[in-house]
ZAPAFI-696118 format. One line per field, with one value per residue (C-alpha): residue in three letters; residue number from 1; z, y, x. Coordinates in pm, 1 decimal. Example, Ala and Ser with C-alpha at 12.3 -4.5 7.8 and 13.67 -1.06 7.14 Angstrom:
% ZAPAFI-696118
res = (ala ser)
n = (1 2)
pz = (780.0 714.0)
py = (-450.0 -106.0)
px = (1230.0 1367.0)
***
This chain:
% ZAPAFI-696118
res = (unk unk unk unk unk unk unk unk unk unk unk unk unk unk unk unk unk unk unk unk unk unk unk unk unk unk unk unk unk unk unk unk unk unk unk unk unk unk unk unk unk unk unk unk unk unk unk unk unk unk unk unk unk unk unk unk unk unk unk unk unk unk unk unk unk unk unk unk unk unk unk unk unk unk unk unk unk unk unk unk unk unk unk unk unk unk unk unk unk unk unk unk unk unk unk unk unk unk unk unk unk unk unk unk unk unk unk unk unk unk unk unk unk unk unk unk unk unk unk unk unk unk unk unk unk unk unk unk unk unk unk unk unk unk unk unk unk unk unk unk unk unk unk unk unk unk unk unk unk unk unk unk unk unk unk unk unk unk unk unk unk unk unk unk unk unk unk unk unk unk unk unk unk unk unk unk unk unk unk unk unk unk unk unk unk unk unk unk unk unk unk unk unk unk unk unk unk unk unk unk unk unk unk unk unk unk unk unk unk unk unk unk unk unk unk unk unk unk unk unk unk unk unk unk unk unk unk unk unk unk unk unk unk unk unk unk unk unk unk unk unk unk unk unk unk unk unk unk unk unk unk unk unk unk unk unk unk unk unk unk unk unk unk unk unk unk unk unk unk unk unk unk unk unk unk unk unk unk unk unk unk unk unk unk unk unk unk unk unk unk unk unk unk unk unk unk unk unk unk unk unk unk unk unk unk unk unk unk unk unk unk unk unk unk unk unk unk unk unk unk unk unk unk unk unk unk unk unk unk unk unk unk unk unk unk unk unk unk unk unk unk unk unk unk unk unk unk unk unk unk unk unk unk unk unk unk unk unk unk unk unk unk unk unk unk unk unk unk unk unk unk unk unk unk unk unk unk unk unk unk unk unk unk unk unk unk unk unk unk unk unk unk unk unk unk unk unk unk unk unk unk unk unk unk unk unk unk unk unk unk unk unk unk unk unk unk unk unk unk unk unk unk unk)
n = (1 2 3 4 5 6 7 8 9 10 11 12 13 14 15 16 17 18 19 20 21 22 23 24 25 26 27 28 29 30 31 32 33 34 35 36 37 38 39 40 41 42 43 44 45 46 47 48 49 50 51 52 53 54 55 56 57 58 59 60 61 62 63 64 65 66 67 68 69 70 71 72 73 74 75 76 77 78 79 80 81 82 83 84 85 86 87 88 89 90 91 92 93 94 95 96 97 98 99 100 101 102 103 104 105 106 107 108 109 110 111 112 113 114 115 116 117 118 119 120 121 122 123 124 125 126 127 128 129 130 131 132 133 134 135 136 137 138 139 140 141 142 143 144 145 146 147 148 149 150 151 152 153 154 155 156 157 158 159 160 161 162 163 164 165 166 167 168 169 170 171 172 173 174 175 176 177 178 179 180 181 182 183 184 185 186 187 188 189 190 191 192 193 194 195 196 197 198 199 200 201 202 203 204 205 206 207 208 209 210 211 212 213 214 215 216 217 218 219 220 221 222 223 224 225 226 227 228 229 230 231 232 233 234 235 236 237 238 239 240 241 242 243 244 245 246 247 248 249 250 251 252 253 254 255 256 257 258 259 260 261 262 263 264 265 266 267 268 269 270 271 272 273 274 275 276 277 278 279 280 281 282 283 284 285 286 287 288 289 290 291 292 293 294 295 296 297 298 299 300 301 302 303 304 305 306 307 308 309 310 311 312 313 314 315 316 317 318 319 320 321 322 323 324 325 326 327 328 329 330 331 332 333 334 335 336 337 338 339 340 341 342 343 344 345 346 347 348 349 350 351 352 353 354 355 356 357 358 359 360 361 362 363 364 365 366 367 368 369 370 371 372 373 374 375 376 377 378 379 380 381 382 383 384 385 386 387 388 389 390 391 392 393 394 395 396 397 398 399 400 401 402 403 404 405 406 407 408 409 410 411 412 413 414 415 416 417 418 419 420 421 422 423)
pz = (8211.1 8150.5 8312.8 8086.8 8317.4 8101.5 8162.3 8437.2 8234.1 7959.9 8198.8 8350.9 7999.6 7958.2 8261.1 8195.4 7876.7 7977.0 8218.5 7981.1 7755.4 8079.1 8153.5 7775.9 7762.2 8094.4 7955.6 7616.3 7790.2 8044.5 7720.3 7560.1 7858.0 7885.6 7526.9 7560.1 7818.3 7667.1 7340.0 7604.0 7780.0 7467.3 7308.0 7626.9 7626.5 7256.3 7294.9 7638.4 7433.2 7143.8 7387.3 7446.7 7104.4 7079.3 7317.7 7219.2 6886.7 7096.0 7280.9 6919.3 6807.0 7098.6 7112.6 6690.3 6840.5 7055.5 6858.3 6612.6 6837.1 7170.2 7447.8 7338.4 7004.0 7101.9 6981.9 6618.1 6452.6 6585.5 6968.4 7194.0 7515.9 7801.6 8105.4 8334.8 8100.4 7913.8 7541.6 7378.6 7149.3 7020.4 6747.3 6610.4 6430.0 6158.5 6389.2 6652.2 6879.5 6993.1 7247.2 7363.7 7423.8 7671.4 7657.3 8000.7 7879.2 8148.3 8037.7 7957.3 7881.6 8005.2 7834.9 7936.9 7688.9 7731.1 7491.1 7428.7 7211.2 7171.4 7311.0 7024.0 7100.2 7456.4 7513.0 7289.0 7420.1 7332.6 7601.6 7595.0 7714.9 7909.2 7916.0 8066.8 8019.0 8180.6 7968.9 8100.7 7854.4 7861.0 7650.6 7259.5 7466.6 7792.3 8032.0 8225.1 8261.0 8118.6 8110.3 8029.9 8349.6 8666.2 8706.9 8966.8 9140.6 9318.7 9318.5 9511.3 9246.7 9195.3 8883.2 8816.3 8514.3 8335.2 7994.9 7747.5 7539.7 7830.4 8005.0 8328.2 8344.3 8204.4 8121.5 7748.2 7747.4 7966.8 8276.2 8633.6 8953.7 9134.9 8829.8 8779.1 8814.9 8943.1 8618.7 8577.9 8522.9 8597.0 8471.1 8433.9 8316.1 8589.4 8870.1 9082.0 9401.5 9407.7 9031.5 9109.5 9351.4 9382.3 9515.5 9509.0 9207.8 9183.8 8990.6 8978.7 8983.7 8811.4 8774.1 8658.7 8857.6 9207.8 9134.7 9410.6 9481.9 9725.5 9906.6 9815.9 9800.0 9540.1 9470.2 9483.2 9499.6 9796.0 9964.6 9870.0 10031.5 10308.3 10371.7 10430.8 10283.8 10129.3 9851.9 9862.2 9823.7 9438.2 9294.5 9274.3 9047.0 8930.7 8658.7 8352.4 8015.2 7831.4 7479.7 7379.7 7025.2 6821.1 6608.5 6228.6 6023.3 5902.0 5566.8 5415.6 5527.8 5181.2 5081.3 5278.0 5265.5 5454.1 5711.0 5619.6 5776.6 5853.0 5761.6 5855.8 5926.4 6051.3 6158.0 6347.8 6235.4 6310.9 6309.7 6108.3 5957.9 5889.4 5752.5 5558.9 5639.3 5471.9 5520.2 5661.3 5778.1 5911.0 6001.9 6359.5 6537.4 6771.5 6865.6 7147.2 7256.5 7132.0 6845.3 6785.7 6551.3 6415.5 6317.4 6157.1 5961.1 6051.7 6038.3 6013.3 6054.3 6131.4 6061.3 6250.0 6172.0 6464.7 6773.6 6939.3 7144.2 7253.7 7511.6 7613.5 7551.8 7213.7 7204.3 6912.0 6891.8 6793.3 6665.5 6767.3 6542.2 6426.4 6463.9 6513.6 6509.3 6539.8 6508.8 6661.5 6555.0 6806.4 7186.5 7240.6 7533.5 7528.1 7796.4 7746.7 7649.5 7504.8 7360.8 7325.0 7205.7 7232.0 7200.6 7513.6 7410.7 7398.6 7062.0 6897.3 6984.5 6968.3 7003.8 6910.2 7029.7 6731.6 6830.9 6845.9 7041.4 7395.7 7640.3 7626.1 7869.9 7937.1 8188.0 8247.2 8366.8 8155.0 8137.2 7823.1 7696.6 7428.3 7407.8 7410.8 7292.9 7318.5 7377.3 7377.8 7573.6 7903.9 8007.1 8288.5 8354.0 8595.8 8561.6 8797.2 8580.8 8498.7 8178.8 8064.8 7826.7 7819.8 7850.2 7714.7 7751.2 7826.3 8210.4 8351.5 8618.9 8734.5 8970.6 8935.2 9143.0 8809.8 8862.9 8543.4 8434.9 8144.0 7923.6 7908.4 7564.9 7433.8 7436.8 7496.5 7251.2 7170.9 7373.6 7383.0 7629.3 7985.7 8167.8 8041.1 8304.1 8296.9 8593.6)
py = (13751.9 13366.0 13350.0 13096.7 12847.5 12642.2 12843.3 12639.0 12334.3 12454.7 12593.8 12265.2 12076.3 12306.0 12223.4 11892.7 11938.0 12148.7 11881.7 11608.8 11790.3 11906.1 11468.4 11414.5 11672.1 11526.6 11205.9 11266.8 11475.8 11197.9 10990.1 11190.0 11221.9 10819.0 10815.8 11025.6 10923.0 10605.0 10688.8 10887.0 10568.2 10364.5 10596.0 10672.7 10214.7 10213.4 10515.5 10312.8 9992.4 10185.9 10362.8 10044.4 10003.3 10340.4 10327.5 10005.9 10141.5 10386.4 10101.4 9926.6 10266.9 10251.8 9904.1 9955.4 10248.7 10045.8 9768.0 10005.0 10240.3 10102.1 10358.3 10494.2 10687.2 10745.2 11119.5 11001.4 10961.7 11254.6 11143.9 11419.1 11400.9 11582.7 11755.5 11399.8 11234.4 11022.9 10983.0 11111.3 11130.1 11228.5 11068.9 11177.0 10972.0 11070.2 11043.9 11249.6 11019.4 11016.1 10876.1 10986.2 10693.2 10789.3 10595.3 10549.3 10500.6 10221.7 9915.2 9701.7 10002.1 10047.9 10252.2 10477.6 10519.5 10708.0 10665.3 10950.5 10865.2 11151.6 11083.0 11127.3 11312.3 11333.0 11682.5 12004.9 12038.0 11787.9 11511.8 11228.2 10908.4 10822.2 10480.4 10438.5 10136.6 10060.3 9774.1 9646.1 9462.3 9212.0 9125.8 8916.9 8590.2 8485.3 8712.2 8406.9 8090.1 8167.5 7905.7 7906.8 7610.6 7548.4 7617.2 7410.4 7420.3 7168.4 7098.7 7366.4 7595.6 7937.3 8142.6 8456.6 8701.4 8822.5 8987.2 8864.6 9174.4 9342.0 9350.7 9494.9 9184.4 8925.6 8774.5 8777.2 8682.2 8401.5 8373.7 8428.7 8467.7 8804.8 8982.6 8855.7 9092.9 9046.2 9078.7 8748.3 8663.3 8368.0 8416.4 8223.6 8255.4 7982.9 8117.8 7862.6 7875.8 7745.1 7894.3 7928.7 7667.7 7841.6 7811.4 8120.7 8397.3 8688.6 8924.2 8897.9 8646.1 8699.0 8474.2 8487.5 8617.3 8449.5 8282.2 8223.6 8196.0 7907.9 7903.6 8052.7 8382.4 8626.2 8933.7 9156.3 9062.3 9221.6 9118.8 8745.7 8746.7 8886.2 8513.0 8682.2 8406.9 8539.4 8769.5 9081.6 9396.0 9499.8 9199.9 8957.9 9012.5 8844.1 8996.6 8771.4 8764.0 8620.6 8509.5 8189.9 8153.9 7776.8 7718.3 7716.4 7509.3 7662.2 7538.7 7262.5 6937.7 6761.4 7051.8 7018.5 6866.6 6513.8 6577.7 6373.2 6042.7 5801.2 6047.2 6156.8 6504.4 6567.0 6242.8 6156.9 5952.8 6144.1 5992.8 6340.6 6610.2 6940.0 7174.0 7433.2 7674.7 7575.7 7356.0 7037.7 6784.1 6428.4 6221.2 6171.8 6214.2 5912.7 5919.5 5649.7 5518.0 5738.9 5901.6 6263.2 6540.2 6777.6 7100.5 7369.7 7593.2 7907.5 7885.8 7510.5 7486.2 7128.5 7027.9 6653.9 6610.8 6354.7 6236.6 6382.5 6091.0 6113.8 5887.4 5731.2 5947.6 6063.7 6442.8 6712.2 6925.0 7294.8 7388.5 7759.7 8007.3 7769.0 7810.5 7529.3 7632.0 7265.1 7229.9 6942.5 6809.4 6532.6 6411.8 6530.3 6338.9 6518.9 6262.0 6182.8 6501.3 6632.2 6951.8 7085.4 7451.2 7490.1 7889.5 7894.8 8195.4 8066.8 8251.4 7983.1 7722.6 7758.7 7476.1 7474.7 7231.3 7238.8 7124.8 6749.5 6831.8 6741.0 6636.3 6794.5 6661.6 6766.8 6563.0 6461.5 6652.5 6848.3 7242.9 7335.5 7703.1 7754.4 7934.5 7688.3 7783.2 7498.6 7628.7 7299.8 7117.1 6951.3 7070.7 6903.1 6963.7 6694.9 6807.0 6900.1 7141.0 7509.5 7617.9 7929.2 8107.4 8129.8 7879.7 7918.1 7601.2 7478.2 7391.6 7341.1 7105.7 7153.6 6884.7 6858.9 7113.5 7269.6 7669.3 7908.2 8197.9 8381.0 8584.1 8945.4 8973.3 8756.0 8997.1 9337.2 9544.9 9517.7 9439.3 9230.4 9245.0 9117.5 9283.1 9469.8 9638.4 9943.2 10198.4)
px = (-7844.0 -7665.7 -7330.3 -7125.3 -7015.1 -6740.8 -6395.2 -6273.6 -6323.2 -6147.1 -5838.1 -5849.6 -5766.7 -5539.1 -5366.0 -5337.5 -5207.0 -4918.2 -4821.5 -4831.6 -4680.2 -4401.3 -4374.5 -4343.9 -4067.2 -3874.4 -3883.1 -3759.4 -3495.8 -3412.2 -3402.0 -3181.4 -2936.6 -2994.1 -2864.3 -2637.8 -2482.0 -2420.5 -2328.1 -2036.8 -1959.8 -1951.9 -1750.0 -1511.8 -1450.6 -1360.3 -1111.7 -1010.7 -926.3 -735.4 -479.5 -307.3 -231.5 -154.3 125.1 270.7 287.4 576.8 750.8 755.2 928.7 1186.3 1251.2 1364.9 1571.3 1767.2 1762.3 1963.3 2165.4 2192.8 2173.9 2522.8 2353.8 2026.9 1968.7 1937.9 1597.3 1496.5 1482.9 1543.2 1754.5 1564.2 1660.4 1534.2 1800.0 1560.7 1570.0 1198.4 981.1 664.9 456.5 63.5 -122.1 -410.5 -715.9 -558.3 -443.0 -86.5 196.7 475.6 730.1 1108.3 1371.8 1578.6 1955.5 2047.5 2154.2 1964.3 1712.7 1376.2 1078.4 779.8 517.4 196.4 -104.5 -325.5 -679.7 -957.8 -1326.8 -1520.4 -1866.1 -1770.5 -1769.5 -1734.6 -1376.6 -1103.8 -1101.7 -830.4 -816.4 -496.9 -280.3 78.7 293.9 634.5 804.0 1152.9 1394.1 1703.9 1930.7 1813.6 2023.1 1882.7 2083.2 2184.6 1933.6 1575.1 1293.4 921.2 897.3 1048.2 1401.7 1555.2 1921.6 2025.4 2346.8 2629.7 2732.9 2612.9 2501.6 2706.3 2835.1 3126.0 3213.7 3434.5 3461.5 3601.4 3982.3 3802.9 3542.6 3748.5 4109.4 4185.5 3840.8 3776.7 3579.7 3788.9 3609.7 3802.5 3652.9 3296.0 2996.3 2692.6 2438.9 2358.2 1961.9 1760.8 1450.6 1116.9 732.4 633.7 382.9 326.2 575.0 904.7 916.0 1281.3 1521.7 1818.0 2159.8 2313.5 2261.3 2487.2 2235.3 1860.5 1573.1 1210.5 934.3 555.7 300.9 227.9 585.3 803.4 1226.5 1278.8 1633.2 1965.2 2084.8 2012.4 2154.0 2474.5 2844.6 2888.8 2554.3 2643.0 3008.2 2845.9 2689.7 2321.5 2049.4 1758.4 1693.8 1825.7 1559.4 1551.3 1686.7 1380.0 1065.9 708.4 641.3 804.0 629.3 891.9 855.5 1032.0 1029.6 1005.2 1353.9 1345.9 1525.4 1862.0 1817.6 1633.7 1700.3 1796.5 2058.6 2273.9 2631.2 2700.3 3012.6 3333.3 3302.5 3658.0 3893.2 4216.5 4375.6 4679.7 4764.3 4488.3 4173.0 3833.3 3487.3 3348.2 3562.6 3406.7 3681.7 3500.7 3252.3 2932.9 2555.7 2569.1 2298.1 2293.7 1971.2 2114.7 2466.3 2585.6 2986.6 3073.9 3414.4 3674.5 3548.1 3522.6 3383.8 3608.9 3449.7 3738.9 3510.4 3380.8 3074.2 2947.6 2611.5 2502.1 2125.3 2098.8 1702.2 1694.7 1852.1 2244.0 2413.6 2803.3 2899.3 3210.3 3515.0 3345.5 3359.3 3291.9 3601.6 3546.3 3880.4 4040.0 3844.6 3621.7 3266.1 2944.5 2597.0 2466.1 2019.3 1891.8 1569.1 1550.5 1651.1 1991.2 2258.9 2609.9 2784.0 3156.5 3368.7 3049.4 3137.9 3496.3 3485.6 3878.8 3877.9 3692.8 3447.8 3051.8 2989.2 3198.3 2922.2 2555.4 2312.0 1944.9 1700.4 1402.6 1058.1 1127.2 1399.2 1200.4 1478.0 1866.6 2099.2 2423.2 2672.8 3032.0 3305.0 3484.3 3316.5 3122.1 3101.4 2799.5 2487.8 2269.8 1838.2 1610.7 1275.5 1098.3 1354.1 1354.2 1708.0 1955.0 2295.2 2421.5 2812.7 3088.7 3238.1 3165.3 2881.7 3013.7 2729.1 2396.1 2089.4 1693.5 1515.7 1094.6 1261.9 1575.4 1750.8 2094.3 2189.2 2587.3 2799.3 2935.4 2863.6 2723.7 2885.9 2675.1 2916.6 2714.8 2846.4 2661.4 2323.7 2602.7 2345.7 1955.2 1685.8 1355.7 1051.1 1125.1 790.6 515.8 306.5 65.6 15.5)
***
């Protein structure tokens, strides 16, 4: 009798094959998880990069809230008031995603908004990827001094804050030091140190990142009287992302009106007479000696598509309840009386530096009161007397003893971006 003898060789293939076939199978499945995996982590950084968006879409929403209804009205629009006492609100978009934004009613406000984007693929379950931004916000005018450069102090006076729309903060509107607050902002993108050279600030400092406050005292009125140097805790930031804006041209150039020049009103001769409200331009402005611009109309704007010079005792007079919004489109030097704005209130005088407006001085001794924007301006105030307003310029350089008292009505309501961080 023949024993067959080829069994164990054909167990033994089949061995082998069931552990190819087991290596073939791990490695497809390791594949798979490989793939998978990251498809998952693809798929987790796309929904990562789309919740920022997502959430700024809410501070957008609340900044158009406030921008409407200030924090004194801001359960319209469907925002709800919860039991934290923050203004919210919830928003979902068509792929799912969603934020929900709160307003906190201070003033200015700040705003909370969370970001919420699905994972697609990630799971079986709903899974959300989570973004959180804190955005601060000032005034639409500077809140004080604001520059994108260095801003430098060097003369003795000190930066502080009243409010001419109020009896409590104010005298029939004007500025008086027993009832100034301590709200004023001097603000700057710059990060390298000494961002800041300051005197003595009654309200807060901020600069860029890395930016740094040298000398002075910042921070509360009572902190200040106290005669402590330094900053005080809470009142000094580095966080600034402020956007400074180019100025537009009011109207164009060619359309508008030439001032009145040699004329005579009530008995006295004026270099420029602007009586009515209305468009008018000039290809530059120079007053010397004596000679001064009378502006009565409410509102003049002024369009001088070159260079500002007064000198002397030249001056342009802003007559009670008159108002000059004057664009500069070149280097501007306000020396002599500069700028009178008789009724005293900065709202009654704005000044724009446009982008060939590089260098803005202002000097001399009488006090100016204006709001003065000049984004691509060298700035430098070199007088004795008080600026009562508010000030935006590329950098700034305040080397007379003159102090600066910004007038917190003119940014009272609305708000803009002053920091934007995530945590």
């Amino acid at each position: 009798m023949k024993t067959n003898k080829h069994g164990g060789k054909n167990g033994g293939a089949l061995i082998v094959v069931l552990l190819t076939i087991f290596v073939v199978a791990v490695a497809i499945t390791s594949y798979l998880s490989l793939v998978t995996n990251q498809n998952n982590t693809v798929a987790r950084s796309q929904a990562w990069n789309e919740a920022i968006p997502v959430a700024e879409a809410g501070v957008e929403e609340a900044l158009t809230q406030i921008h409407y209804c200030w924090i004194d009205n801001l359960s319209t629009n469907s925002w709800t008031l919860g039991a934290d006492g923050y203004y919210h609100k919830n928003r979902t978009n068509s792929d799912g995603s969603y934020y929900s934004v709160c307003i906190v009613p201070t003033n200015p406000p700040t705003i909370f908004s969370t970001g919420y984007v699905r994972v697609p693929y990630y799971s079986l379950t709903n899974t959300y990827v989570v973004r959180r931004l804190r955005v601060t916000t000032r005034p639409p005018s500077s809140g004080g001094i604001s520059s994108k450069g260095n801003i430098i102090m060097g003369g003795n006076g000190y930066v502080d804050s009243f409010d001419s729309s109020s009896s409590q903060y104010s005298s029939n509107g004007q500025y008086v030091a027993s009832m100034r607050e301590a709200n004023a902002s001097v603000i700057t993108d710059e990060s390298l140190p000494g961002a800041i050279t300051a005197t003595k600030i009654y309200g807060n400092v901020t600069t860029g990142p890395l930016g740094t406050v040298v000398g002075g005292s910042v921070g509360d009125v009572n902190w200040v009287n106290g005669g402590t140097n330094g900053i005080e805790p809470g009142h000094s930031a580095n966080n600034a992302n402020v956007q400074f804006d180019d100025v537009p041209a009011p109207f164009t150039y060619s359309t508008g009106l030439a001032p009145t020049a040699n004329t005579t009103y009530q008995g006295t001769n004026y270099a420029y007479l602007m009586l009515s409200a209305g468009d008018y331009s000039m290809p530059l402005l120079s007053l010397a000696s004596s000679s001064v611009m009378y502006v009565g109309g409410n509102p003049c704007i002024l369009y001088v598509n070159g260079p500002v010079t007064i000198a002397g005792q030249a001056e342009i007079y802003i007559a009670p309840g008159a108002c000059l919004y004057l664009y500069i489109n070149g280097n501007a030097s306000f020396a002599g009386n500069g700028i009178v704005n008789a009724s005293g209130f900065a709202t009654n005088c704005y000044v724009y530096g446009m982008t060939n407006c590089s260098t803005m001085s202002f000097a001399g001794n009488n006090s100016y009161s204006a709001v003065v924007y000049a984004p691509d301006s060298t700035f430098t105030y070199g007088g004795n007397a008080d600026f009562t307003g508010s000030l935006m310029a590329a950098s700034v350089d305040i080397t007379g003893n003159g102090n600066f008292h910004y007038d917190q009505s003119i940014g009272a309501k609305g708000g803009v971006v002053k920091t934007w961080n995530e945590f």
